[in-house]
N, C-alpha and C positions, 0 to 999 in steps of 0.2 A: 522564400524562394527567389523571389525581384530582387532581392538585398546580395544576394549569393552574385546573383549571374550580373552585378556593376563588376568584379572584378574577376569574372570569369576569363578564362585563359586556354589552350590546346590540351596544355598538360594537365592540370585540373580536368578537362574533357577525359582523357586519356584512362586520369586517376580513376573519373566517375566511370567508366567502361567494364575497366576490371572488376569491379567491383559490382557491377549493376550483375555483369556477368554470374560471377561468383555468387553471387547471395541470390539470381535466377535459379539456377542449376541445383544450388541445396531449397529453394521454395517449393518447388514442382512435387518433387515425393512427399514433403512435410506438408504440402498442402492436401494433396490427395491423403496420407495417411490421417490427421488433424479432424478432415471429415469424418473419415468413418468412426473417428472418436466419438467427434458429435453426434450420430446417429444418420448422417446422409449421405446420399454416394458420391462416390472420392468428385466427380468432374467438378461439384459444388466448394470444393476446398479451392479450388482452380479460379474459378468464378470469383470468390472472395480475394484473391491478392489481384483484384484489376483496379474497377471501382475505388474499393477503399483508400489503394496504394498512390494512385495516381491524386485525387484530391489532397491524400496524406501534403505527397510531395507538394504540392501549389499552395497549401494552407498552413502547413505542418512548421513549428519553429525548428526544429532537431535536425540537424544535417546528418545523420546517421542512423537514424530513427526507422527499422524494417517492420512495413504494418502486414499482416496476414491472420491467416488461424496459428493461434496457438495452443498449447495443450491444455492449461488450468482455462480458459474460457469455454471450448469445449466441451469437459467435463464437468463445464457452469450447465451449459446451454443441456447436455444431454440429461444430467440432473433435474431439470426443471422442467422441458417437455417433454420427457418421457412419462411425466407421472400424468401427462395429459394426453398424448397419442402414443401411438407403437414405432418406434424409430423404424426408420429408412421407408415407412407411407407416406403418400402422398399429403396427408392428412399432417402429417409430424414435420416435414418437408416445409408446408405452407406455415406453419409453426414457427419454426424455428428462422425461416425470414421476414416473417412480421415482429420475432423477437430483435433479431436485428433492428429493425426500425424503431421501435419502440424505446430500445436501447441508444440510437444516436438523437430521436428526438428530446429524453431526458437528458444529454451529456449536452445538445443543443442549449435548452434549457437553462441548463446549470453555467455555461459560457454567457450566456446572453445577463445572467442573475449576477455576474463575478463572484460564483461562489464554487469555485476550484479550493477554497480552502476545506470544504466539507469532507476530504477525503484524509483530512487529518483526524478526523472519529476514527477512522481506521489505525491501533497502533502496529509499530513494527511486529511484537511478539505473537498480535494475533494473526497478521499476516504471513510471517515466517512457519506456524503454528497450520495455518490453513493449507497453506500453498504444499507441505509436506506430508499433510495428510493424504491432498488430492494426489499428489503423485502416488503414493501407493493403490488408492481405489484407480489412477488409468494405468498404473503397473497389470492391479486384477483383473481391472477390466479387457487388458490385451490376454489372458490367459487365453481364450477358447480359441485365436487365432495362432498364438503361437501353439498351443498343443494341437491344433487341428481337434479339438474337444468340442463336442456338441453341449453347451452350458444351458442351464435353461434359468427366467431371469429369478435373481435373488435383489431384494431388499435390501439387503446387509451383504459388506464384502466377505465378512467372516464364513456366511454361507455356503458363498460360491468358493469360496479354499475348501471349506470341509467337501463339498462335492466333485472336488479337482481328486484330492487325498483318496477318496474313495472312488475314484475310477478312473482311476491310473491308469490300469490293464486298457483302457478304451482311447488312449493318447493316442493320434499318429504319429511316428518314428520320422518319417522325412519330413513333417513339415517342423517339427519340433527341434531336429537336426537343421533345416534348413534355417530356420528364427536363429540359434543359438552361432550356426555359421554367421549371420548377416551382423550379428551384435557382435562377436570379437571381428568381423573384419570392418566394421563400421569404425570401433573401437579403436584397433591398432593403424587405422586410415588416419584419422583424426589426431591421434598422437604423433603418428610420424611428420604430418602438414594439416595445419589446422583447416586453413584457408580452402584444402582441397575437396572437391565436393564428394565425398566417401559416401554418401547414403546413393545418391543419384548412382554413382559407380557402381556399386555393390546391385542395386537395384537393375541394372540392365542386365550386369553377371547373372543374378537369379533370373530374369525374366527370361535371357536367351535359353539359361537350361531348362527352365520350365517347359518352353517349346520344342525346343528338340530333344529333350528325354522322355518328352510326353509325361510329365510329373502329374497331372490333373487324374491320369490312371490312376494313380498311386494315393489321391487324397487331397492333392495339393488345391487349397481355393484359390481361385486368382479373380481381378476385380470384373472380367469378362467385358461387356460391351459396354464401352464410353461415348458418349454422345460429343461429336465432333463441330466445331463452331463455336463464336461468342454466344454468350446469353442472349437472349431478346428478351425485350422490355414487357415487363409484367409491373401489374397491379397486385401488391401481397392482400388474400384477402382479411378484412380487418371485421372483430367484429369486441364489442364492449364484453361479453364473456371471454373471450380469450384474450383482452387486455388483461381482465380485472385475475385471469387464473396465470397468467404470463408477469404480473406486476413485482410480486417479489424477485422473483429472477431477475427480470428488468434493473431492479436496483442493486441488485449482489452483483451481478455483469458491469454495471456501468461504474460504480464505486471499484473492482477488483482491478479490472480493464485498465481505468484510470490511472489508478494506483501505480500498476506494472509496468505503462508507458511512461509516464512520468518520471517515473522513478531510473527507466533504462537513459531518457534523454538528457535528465539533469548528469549522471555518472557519465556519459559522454559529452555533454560541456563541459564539466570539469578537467575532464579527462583532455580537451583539445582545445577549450578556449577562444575559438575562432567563433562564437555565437549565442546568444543569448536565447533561452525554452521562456517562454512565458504561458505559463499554465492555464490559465482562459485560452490563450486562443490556441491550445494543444486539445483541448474538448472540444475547440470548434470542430478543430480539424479534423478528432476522431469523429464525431458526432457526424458532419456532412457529409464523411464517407461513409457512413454507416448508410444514414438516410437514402442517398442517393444510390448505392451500391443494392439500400432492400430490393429497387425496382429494378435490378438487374442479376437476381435470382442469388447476390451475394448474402451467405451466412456471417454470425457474427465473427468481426475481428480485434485485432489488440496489437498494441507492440511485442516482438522477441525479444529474449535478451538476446539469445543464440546469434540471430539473425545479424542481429545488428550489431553487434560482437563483429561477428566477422565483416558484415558491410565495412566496419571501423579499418578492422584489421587489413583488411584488403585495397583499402586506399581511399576508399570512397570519402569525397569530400562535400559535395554536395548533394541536394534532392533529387539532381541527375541521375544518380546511381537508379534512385527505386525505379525511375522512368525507365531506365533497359532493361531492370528486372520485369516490368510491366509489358515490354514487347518481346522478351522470350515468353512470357505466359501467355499472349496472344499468340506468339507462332505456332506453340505448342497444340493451343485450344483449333488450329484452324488446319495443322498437317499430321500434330504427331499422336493426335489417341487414337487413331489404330493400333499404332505399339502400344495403346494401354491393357490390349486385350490380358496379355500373358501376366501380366506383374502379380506375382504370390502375395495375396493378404499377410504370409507371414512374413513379409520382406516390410512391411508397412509396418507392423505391429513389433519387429524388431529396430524401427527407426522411432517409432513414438518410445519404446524402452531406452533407449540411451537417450531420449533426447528428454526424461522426465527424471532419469537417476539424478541428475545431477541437483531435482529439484529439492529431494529429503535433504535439510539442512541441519544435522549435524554441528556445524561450526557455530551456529548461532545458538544454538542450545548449550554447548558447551561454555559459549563467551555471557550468557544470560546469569548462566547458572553460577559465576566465577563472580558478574558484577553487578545484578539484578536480579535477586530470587522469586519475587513476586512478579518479576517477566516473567521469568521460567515458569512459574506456575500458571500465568496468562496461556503460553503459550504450550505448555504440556493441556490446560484444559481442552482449548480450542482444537492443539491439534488430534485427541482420545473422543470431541463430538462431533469432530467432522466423521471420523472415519464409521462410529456407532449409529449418531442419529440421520447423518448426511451433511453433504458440502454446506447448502445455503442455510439450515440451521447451526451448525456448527461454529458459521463468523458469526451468527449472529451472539451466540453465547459467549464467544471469545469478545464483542464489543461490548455487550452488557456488562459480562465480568471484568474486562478493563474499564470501564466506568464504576463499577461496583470500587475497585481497589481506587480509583481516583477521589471519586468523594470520601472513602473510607479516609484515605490519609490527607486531604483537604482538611479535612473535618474535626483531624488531628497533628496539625501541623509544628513545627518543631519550634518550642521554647527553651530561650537560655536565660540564666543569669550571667549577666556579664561582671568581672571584676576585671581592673588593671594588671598587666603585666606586670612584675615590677621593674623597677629603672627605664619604663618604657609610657610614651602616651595614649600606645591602643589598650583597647578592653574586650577580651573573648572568652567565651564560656569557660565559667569555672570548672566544669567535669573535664575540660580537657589542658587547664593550667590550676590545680586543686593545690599548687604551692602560694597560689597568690591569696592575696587578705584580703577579706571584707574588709567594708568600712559601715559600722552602725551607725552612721547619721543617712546613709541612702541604699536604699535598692535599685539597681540598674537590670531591666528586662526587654530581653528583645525579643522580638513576635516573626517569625520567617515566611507571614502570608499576606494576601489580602484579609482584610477584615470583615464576615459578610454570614448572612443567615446561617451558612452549614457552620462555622465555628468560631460564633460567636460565644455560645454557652460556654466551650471548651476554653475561651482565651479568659471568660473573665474565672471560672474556676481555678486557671491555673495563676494568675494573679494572686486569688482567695490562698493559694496555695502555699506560695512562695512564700505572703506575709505571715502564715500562720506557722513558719517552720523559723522565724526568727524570737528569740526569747526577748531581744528588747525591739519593737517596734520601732522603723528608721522615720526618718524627720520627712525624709523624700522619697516619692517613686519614679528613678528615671523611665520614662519609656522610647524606646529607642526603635523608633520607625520606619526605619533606614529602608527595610524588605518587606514595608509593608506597604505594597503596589496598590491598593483600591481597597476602599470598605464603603458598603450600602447602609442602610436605612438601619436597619438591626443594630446591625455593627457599632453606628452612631450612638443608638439606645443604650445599647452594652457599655458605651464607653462612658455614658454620664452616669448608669447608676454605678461604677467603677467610680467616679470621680467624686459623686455625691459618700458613696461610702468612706472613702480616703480622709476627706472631709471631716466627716466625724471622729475618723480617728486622727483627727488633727495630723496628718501626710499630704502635705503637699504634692499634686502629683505633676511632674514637670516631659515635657514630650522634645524629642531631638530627632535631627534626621529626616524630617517629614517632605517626601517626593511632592510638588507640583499640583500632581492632581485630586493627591488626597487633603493638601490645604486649599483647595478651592472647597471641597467638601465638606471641610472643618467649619468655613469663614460661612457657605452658604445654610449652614445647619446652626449658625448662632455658637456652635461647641467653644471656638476659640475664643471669643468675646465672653462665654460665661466660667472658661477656664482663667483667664487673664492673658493677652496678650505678651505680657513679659513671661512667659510661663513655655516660651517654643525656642527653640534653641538651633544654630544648623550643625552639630555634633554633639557626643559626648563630652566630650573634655570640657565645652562652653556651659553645660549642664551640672557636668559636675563641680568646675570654676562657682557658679553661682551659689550651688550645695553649700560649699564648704566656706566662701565668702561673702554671701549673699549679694553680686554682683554681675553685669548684663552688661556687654559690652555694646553698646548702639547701631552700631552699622552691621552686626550679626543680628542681631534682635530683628531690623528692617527686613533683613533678606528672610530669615525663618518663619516671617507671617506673609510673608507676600503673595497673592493672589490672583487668579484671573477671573472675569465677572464673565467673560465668554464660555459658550456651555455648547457640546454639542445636542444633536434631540435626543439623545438619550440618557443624557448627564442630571 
């Protein structure tokens, strides 16, 4: 933020105005709706864009970055403490803000660690995969408010549809009529000007009719008494049971969360270029909002994309922005929830449905499925056990099974035989140039991994391989290490009885290409001394020069064993 306002200016003020404006005016209904997603009443979604938002800004690297409730955290949060209190008690209430805490003391944690890289366990597909699921369960979960339907709770989303289907007859007509009204004009708002705040609009339309048609006769739920004023400062109560039954939540929240912000603040630096995100201290920032925000009755928050989409769109240039959005949520909290009396739940629950359609991704399952099939199957897993077993089991399956498929094909990494082009001095897999000749005095094989415990058996088998499918045994074994970034202890073992057996069958085995760090590990392992130092080469062609002439050029030969005796502590 310090960095912003050296070359702060009136118009930049001006910019950040509109825009605080704008991305105020669409917070206020998404936050109240976003609550009762979570399970608590709306004034508490209110609460959560103060605290958080304003630290966001003073901490926060992202100049466009809008922090609040959003819908996939939400239906993290109602996921996880519902299966431990009754949503919207007091009980579920006190919950769900020591969740918050808990949640920014691990993101605290994990800044303080520099270990913001952890959230790369998480891949794209299972994320895409999750995130599309959850929007269908808060699609389900809006059902009882848009039908005005008395649902009662289910387990399984599939449940609560088959009890929808079967008691149709029992729907209410106006509130259902009214949902379906606020989502196309939400809809055709938003298309016509993006920037224009269409929920909030639509939202005062319905609230004034609510009042003056008297719709509450007729069925219509509305959020009724809002408690007026800032939060005061509370102590969430804490207690080591309800850490230890709130813990996994804690870490599906704080890993998703991260994920989402992140991921919206890097797309807008690139996107504008005026700022650098640096990912530790973007966990600071969520994390101290979180903390300090628990003791101020705020539930858990995240970055939008939505929001911040438009913060972008709208001009916003600096952290300025959030700060105006942050004093319309105080004006609001301190003059205008008596107007919150009339606002129809289904006016809410048609603002959380368009604001989650857009989460079912579609595009990314088509693009998976066109250039990554075993994405697609990542993320068709993850996203058929979120929606079955639930949210926070469901990533966790989708992370297991993208680890499963990682070591799967680690473990069987891609080997070529390489031959020359002809008329040419590279050399690439014979399957995909099968005009070009061997040459029976060498084998040339390139390995396209590191070298290490999961496939090691695999590399010397398919070695075993190659040579057993030649009818005369070659004089040499190029091996060509160019892509081969690291190999441990194993790997080492693997490579001497490889060498030792070569040996016997009088093959020379000759190594090219070899990166830095794995000839420090050659030199500090004895391997190269017990191979021959004339025996490393810094290419193919110098390898197979010496094949075919029995010849070392010197000043090549110097560089392809060269070393460093410096070791980090883990080396």
């Amino acid at each position: 933020m310090l960095a912003s306002l050296e070359t702060y200016t009136s118009a930049t003020f001006k910019a950040d105005i509109i825009a605080g404006i704008t991305v105020g005016v669409i917070l206020i209904p998404q936050g109240m709706a976003y609550a009762l997603l979570m399970g608590v009443p709306s004034i508490y979604g209110l609460y959560a864009c103060l605290i958080p938002l304003l630290l966001y800004a003073v901490f926060g690297t992202s100049r466009q970055l809008s922090i609040g409730p959003v819908a996939v955290t939400a239906i993290l949060v109602n996921s996880g403490v519902s299966s431990i209190a009754t949503p919207f008690t007091e009980e579920y209430i006190q919950l769900v803000v020591f969740c918050g805490l808990l949640i920014g003391i691990f993101q605290l944690l994990l800044s303080a660690l520099r270990m913001g890289f952890l959230v790369n366990l998480i891949s794209q597909p299972v994320i895409a995969g999750f995130i599309s699921a959850a929007a269908i369960i808060i699609i389900i979960s809006q059902f009882e408010e848009a039908l005005g339907l008395a649902i009662p709770s289910f387990e399984y989303p599939h449940d609560k549809i088959w009890y929808i289907l079967t008691h149709i007859s029992d729907i209410n007509g106006i509130t259902f009529l009214m949902c379906i009204f606020s989502i196309v004009a939400i809809l055709l708002l938003k298309k016509w000007k993006r920037s224009f705040p269409g929920a909030l609009f639509v939202m005062v339309i319905t609230t004034l009719c609510t009042y003056f048609f008297d719709f509450r006769t007729h069925g219509i739920s509305v959020i009724a008494d809002v408690p007026s004023g800032l939060p005061s400062m509370i102590v969430p109560p804490m207690s080591f049971a309800s850490l230890e039954a709130l813990f996994p939540s804690v870490l599906t929240i704080s890993f998703i969360g991260y994920v989402g912000s992140i991921g919206i603040a890097k797309s807008l630096e690139m996107k504008n270029r005026d700022h650098v995100v640096r990912p530790n201290q973007e966990l600071f920032a969520l994390g101290i909002g979180k903390i300090i925000g628990a003791f101020f009755q705020a539930v858990p928050s995240s970055g939008s994309y939505s929001r911040s989409a438009i913060n972008d769109e709208a001009g916003g240039k600096t952290t300025i922005s959030s700060l105006i959005s942050v004093v319309m949520i105080v004006c609001s909290l301190l003059f205008l929830t008596s107007l919150f009396y009339y606002i129809p739940k289904a006016v809410l629950a048609a603002i959380i449905l368009v604001s989650v359609l857009g989460l079912i991704d579609f595009k990314e399952a088509k693009y998976l499925m066109a250039v990554r099939r075993r994405d697609f199957i990542v993320m068709l897993i993850t996203f058929f056990s979120t929606l079955i077993v639930g949210v926070e089991k469901g990533i966790f399956i989708g992370v297991v099974l993208s680890f499963i498929f990682l070591q799967y094909y680690s473990s069987r990494p891609h080997v070529a035989e390489l031959v020359r082009i002809p008329d040419t001095v590279y050399y690439r897999n014979i399957n995909r140039f099968p005009n070009a000749v061997r040459s029976e005095d060498y084998l040339i094989i390139r390995f396209d991994d590191q070298l290490y415990f999961g496939n090691a058996g695999y590399f010397k088998d398919e070695i075993l391989g190659y040579l057993n499918k030649r009818t005369v045994m070659p004089k040499f074994l190029i091996l060509d290490t160019t892509n081969m970034h690291d190999i441990d202890s194993t790997g080492i073992h693997v490579l001497e009885d490889i060498h030792l057996y070569l040996e016997e069958l009088r093959i020379q085995l000759l190594i090219s290409g070899t990166i830095g760090p794995v000839r420090d590990f050659l030199q500090r392992s004895h391997f190269m001394d017990k191979m021959g130092k004339e025996h490393y080469f810094m290419s193919i062609t110098d390898a197979v020069t010496y094949a075919e002439k029995g010849t070392n050029h010197k000043h090549l030969h110097t560089a392809a064993i060269q070393y460093n005796t410096r070791r980090s502590f883990l080396d």
